[in-house]
C-alpha positions as CSV (number, residue, x, y, z in Angstrom):
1,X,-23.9,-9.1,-0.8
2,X,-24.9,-5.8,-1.7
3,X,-24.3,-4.2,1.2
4,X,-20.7,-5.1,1.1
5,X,-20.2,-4.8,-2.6
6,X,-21.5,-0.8,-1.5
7,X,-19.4,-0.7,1.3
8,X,-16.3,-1.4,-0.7
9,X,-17.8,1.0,-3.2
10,X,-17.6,3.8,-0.5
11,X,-14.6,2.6,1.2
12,X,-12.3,2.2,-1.6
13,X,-13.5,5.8,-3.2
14,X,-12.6,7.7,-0.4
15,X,-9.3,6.0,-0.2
16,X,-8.4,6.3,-3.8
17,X,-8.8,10.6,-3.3
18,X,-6.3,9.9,0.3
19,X,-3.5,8.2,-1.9
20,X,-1.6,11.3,-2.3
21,X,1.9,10.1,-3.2
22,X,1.6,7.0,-4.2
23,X,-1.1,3.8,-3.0
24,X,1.0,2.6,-0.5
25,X,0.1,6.0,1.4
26,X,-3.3,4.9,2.0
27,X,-2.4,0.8,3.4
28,X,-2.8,1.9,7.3
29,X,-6.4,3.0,6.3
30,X,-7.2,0.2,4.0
31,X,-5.8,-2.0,6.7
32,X,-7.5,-0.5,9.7
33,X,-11.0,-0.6,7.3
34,X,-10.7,-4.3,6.1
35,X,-9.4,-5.3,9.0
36,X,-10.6,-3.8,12.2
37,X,-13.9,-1.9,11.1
38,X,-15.5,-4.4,8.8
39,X,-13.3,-7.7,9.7
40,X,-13.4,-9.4,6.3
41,X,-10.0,-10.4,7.2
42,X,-7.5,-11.0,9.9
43,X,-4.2,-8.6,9.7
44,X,-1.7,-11.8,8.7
45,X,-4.4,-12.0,6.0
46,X,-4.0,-9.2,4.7
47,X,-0.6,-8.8,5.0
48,X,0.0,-11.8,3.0
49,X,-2.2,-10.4,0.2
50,X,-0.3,-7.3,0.4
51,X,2.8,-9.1,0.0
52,X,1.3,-11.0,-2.9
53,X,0.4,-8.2,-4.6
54,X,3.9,-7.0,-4.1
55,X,5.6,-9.9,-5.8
56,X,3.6,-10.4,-8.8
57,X,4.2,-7.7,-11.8
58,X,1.6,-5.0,-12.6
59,X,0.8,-1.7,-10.1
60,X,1.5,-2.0,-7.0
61,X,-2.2,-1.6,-6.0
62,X,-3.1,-4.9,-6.8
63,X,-3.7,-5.8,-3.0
64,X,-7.3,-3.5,-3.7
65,X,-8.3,-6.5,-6.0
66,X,-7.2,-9.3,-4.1
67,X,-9.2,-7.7,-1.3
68,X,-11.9,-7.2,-3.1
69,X,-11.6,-10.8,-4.3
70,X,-11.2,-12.1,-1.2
71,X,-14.4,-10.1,0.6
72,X,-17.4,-10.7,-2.9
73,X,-15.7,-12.4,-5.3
74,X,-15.8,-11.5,-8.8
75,X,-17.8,-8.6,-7.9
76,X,-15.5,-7.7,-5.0
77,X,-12.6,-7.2,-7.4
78,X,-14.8,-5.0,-10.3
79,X,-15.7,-3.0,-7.6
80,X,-12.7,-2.3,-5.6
81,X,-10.6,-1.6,-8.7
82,X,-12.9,0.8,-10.6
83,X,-13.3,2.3,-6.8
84,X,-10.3,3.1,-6.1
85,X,-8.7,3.9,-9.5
86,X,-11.8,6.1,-11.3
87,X,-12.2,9.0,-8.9
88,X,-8.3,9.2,-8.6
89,X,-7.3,8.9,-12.3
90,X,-10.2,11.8,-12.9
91,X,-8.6,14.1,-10.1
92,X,-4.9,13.5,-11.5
93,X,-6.1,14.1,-15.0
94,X,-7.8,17.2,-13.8
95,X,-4.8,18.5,-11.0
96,X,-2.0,17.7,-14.2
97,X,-3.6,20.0,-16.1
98,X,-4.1,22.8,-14.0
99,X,-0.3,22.0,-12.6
100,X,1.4,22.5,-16.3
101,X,-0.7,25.7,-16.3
102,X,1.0,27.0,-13.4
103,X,4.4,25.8,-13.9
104,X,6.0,28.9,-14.0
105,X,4.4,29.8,-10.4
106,X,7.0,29.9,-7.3
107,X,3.9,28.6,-5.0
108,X,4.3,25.5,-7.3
109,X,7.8,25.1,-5.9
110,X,6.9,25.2,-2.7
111,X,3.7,23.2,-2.9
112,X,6.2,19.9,-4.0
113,X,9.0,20.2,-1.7
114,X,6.3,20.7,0.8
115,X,4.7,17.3,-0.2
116,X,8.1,15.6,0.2
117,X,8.0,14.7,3.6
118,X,4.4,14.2,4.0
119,X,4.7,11.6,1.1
120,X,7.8,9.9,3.2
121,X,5.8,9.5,6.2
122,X,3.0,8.7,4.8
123,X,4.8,5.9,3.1
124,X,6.8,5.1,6.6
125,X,3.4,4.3,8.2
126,X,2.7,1.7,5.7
127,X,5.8,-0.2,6.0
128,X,5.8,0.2,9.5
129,X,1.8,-1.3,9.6
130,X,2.9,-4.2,7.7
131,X,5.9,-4.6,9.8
132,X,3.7,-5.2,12.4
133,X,1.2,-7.6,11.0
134,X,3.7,-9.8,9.7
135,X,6.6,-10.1,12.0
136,X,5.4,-12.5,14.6
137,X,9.3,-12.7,16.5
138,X,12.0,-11.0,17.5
139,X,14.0,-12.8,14.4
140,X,11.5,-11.3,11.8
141,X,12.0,-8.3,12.8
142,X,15.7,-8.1,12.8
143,X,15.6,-9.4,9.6
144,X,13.2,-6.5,8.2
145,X,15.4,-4.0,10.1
146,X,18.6,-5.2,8.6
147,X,16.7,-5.3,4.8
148,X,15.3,-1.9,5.9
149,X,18.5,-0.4,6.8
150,X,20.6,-1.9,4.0
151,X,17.6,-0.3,1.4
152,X,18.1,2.8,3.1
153,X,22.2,2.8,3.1
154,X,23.2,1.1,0.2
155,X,22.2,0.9,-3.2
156,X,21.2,-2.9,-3.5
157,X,18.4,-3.4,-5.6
158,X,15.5,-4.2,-3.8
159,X,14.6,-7.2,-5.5
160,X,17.9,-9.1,-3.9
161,X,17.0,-7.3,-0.4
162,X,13.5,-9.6,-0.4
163,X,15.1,-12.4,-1.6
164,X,17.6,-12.3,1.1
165,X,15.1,-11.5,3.2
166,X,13.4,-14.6,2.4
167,X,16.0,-16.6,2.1
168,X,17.2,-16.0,5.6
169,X,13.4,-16.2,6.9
170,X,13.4,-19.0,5.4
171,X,16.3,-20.5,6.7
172,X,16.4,-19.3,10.4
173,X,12.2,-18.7,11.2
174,X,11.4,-22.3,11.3
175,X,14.2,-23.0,14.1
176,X,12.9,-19.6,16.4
């Protein structure tokens, strides 16, 4: 049990440093750690958490404690959470300060629309990664496209694109 409890230590600490732009950033690694490297889970598994996490209010990090849950228990979710938000809340605390120092700088300027499209494809990895653990047929995958495309092109609130998403998974999935 310690052993694990130390590896989630580790693994979530160097993720929590990798989440430029945002936690979702990271999901490909967390993914590819949980699931392939240590195999605590299976991908549908943690694609569900993920999803849970989604769906219920509060940061949308909370999948790091429902895996750590889900690998030690208790223990597992202490350690994940204070893994992989301490070393990043210090850093941000740290990088705002010296940013508002240099606000005046034109590197500074450059430095964020730089990040811009690193952040977006960083962010289009994780979507795409979940995409791929959850859609199981050719219908579930039409159906994220069209809620993809519709997020991208419109300006529906997100909340009705995964309840139509749901409702037509719902709906047409058990008959495919």
């Amino acid at each position: 049990m310690i052993e694990t409890l130390i590896a989630l230590a580790v693994i979530f600490s160097q993720l929590s440093l990798l989440a430029f732009g945002g936690g979702n950033t990271i999901l490909p690694e967390m993914q590819r750690q949980v699931v392939e490297v240590h195999h605590w889970m299976p991908a549908t598994e943690f694609s569900a958490l993920f999803a849970l996490a989604q769906a219920a209010p509060g940061p949308n990090m909370m999948v790091v404690t429902l895996v750590g849950w889900h690998v030690a228990g208790w223990a597992g979710m202490l350690v994940t959470s204070l893994a992989k938000f301490g070393p990043s809340s210090i850093v941000t605390i740290l990088a705002m300060h010296a940013w508002n120092r240099f606000k005046d700088r034109p590197w500074r300027r450059v430095a964020q629309k730089g990040l811009v499209p690193v952040t977006a494809g960083l962010v289009a990895a994780s979507a795409m990664l979940i995409a791929r653990s959850s859609d199981t047929s050719w219908l579930a995958w039409a159906i994220t496209g069209v809620c993809a495309a519709l997020g991208f092109k419109t300006r529906i609130h997100p909340l009705w694109l995964l309840g139509g998403g749901a409702l037509a998974g719902l709906i047409a999935l058990p008959y495919f």
